[in-house]
C-alpha beads as a LAMMPS data file, in Angstrom:
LAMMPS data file: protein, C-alpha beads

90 atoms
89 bonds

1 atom types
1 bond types

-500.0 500.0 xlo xhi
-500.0 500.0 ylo yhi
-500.0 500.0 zlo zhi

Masses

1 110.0

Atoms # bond

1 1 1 238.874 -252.094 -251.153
2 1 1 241.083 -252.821 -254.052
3 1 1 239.464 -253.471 -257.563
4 1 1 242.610 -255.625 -258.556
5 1 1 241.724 -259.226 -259.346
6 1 1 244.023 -262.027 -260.067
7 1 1 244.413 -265.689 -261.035
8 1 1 246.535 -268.226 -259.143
9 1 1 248.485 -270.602 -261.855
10 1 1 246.010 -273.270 -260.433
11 1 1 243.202 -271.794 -260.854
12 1 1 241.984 -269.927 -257.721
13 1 1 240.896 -266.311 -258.188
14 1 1 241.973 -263.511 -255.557
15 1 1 241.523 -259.728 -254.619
16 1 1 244.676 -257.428 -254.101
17 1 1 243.972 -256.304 -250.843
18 1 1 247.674 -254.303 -249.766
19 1 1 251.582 -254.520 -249.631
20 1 1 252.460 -254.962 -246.403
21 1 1 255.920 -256.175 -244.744
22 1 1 256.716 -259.443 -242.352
23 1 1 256.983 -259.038 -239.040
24 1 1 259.232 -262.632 -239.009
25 1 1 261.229 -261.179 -242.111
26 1 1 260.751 -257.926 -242.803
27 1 1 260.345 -258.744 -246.317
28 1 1 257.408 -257.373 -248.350
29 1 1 254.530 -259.627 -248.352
30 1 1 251.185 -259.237 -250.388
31 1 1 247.828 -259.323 -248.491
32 1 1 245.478 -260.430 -250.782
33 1 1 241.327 -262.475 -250.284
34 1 1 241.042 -265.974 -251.641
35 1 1 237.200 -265.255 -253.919
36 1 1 236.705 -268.456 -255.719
37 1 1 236.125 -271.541 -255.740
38 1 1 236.786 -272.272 -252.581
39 1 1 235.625 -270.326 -248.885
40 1 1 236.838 -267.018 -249.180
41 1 1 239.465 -265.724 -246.588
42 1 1 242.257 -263.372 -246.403
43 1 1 245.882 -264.849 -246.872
44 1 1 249.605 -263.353 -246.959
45 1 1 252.369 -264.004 -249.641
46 1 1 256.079 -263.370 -250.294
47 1 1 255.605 -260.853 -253.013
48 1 1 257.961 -261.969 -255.431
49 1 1 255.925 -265.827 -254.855
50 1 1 252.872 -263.577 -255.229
51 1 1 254.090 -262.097 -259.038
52 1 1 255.689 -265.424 -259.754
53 1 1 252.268 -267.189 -259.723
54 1 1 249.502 -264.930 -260.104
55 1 1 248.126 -263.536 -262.989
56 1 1 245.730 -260.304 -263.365
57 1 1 242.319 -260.539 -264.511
58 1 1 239.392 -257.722 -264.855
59 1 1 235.828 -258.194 -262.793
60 1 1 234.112 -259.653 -265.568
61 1 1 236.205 -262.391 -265.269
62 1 1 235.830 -263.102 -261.773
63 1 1 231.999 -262.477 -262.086
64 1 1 231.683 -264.677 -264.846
65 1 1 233.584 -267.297 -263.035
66 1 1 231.395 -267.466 -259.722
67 1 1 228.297 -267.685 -261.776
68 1 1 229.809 -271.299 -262.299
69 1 1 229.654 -274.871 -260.692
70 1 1 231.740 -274.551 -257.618
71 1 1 232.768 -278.268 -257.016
72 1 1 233.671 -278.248 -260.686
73 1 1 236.044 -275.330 -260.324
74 1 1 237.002 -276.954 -257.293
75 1 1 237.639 -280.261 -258.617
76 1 1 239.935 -278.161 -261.652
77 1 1 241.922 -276.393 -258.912
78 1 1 242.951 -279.361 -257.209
79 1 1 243.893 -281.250 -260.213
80 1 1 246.296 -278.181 -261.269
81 1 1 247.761 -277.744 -257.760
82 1 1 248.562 -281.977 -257.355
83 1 1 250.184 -281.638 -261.009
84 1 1 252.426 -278.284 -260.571
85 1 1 253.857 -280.040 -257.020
86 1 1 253.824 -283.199 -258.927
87 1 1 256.578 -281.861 -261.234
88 1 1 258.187 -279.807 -258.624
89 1 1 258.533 -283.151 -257.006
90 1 1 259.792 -284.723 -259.222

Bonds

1 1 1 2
2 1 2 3
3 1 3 4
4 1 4 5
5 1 5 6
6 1 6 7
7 1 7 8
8 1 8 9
9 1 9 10
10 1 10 11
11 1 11 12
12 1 12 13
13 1 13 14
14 1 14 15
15 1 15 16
16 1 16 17
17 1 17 18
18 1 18 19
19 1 19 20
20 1 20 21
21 1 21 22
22 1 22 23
23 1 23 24
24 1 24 25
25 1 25 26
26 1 26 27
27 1 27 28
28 1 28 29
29 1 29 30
30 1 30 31
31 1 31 32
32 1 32 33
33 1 33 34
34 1 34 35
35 1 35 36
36 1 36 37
37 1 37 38
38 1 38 39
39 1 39 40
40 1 40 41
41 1 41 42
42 1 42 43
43 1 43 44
44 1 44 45
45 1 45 46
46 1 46 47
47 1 47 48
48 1 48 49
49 1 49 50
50 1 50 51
51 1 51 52
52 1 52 53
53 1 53 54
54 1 54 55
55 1 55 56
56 1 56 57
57 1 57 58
58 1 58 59
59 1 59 60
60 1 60 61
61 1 61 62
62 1 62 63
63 1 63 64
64 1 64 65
65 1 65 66
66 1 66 67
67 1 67 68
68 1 68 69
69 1 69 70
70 1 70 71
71 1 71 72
72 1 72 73
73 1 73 74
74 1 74 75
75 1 75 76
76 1 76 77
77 1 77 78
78 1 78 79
79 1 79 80
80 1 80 81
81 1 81 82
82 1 82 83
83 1 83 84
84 1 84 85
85 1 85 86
86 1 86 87
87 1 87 88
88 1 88 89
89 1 89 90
């Protein structure tokens, strides 16, 4: 298992898990596990997305941040997602 942690621009926090190319595409793709705040689960990204809007953080971080109030964090995540497609939107 990869030790490489990162933050989404909204919030979430992941695990690297591998590079890994599309089937559909053939384009590289990251692989990487959804750890907090909400159920953790394994998800696949353009890479260039991927670097674009995630951010790398050590294990303390992540630690730290699931010794915290879920539905807060939650709550937080939300809010940053419905503003960034807010603006997109608009």
């Amino acid at each position: 298992m990869s030790n490489s942690y990162f933050r989404h621009t909204d919030g979430g926090l992941y695990r690297f898990v591998a590079h890994a190319r599309s089937a559909d595409t053939t384009g590289d793709v990251v692989v990487y596990e959804h750890l907090w705040p909400f159920t953790q689960g394994l998800w696949v990204r353009d890479r260039q997305e991927f670097e674009s809007r995630f951010s790398p953080i050590d294990a303390a971080e992540v630690e730290n941040a699931m010794q915290g109030d879920r539905l807060a964090a939650q709550a937080a995540v939300d809010t940053a997602k419905a503003t960034r497609r807010a603006k997109k939107a608009g």
